[in-house]
N, C-alpha and C positions, 0 to 999 in steps of 0.2 A: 600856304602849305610848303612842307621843304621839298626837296627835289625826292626822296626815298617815300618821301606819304605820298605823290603824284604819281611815283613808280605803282606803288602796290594799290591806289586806286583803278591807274591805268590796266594792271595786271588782271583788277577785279574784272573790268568792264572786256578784255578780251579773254578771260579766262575760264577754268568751270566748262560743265560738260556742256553747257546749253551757253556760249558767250552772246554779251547784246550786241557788241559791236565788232571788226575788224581793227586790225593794227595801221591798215590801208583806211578806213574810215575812221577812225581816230585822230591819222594826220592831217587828213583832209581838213577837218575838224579845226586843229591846230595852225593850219595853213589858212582857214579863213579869217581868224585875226592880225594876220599878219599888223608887226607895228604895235599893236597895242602892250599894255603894261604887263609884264609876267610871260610875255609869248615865249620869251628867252629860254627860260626855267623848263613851260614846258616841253620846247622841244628836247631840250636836252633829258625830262626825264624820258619822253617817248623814247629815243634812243634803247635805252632800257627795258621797254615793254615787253613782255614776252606772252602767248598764249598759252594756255594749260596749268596757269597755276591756280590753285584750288581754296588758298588762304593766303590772309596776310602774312602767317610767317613763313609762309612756303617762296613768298616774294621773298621774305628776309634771308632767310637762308641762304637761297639763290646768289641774291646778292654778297651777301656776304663769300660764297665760294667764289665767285669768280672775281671779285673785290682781288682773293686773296692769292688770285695768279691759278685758279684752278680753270681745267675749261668748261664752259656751258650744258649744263643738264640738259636730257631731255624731261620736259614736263609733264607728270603724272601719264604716262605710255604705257599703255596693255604690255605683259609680259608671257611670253608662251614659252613651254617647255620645251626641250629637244623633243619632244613627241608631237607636239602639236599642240596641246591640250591646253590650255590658260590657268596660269599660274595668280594672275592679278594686276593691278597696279601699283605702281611705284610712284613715290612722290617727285623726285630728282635720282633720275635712270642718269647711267654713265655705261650706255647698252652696250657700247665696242668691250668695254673692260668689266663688265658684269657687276659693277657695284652699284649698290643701291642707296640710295640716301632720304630715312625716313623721320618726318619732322613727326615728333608724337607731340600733342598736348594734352592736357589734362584728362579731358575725356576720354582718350583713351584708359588711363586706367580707373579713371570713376565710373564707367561704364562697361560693367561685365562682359553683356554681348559682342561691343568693340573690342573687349579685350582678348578674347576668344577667339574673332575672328582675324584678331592681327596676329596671334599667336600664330594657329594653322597659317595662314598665308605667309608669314615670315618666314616660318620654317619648307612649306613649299619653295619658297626662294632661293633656300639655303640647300636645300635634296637638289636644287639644279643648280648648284654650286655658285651660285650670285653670293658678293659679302656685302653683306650689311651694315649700313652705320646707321644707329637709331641715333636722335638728336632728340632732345628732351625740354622742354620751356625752361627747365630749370640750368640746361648747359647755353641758353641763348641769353639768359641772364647772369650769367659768368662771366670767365675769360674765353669771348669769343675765339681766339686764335686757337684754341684747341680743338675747336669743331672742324678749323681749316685743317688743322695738322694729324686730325683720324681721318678725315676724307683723303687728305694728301696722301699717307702711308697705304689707304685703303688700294686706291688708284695706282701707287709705282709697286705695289704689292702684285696686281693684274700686268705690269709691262707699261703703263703709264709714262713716260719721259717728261717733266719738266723742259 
């Protein structure tokens, strides 16, 4: 496996609302082969690992912003209103600077109900003045750089500094 399919394996296994494992017992894990063939790889994708992501592209994504000198999402995080009230989740929260960064795939809009529901919630988002970047399968199968460079604008738009 390359080191990015080991990431978003890794991501699967502590990720999701219900994870099977820790990132602490993942390396333990990792730590019992010591020596053997591939141990290398994975420690290095562990490094990587992160809790709360909820799909493979959401690992990708991930990766790819901070790949691309952006800093570290928070992972699918409850968002609540200045009132209190719960607004939703966000797939990659950037909660200091209120941007939001939402991976859609397909089913979202082959799936009415989803689609409905992301509607209201997005715009929820948007009434507490969070900006949004939606990210599409079809802009991951692009020129990635542009995904980095509407999150980037999104972010020094908020006070963001590079």
């Amino acid at each position: 496996m390359s080191v990015d399919e080991l990431i978003i394996a890794g991501d699967h296994i502590v990720g999701g609302r219900y994870p099977q494992k820790t990132v602490k017992q993942l390396r333990s894990a990792v730590d019992s082969y010591a020596g053997a063939r591939g141990v290398r790889t994975l420690k290095h994708a562990l490094e990587w690992v992160r809790p709360g992501s909820e799909s493979p592209k959401e690992t990708e994504l991930r990766l790819l912003l901070v790949r691309g000198g952006l800093p570290e999402p928070e992972l699918n995080g409850d968002v609540f209103g200045a009132d209190g009230a719960f607004i939703g989740r966000g797939d990659l929260l950037y909660r200091r600077f209120k941007v939001l960064v939402e991976y859609d795939g397909s089913q979202h809009a082959d799936d009415r109900r989803q689609f409905h529901r992301d509607v209201d919630r997005l715009e929820a988002f948007s009434v507490d003045e969070w900006r949004v970047v939606r990210v599409l399968k079809e802009h991951m199968n692009g020129d990635r750089s542009e995904i980095v460079t509407r999150v980037r604008n999104a972010l020094i738009s908020r006070g963001w500094r590079p």
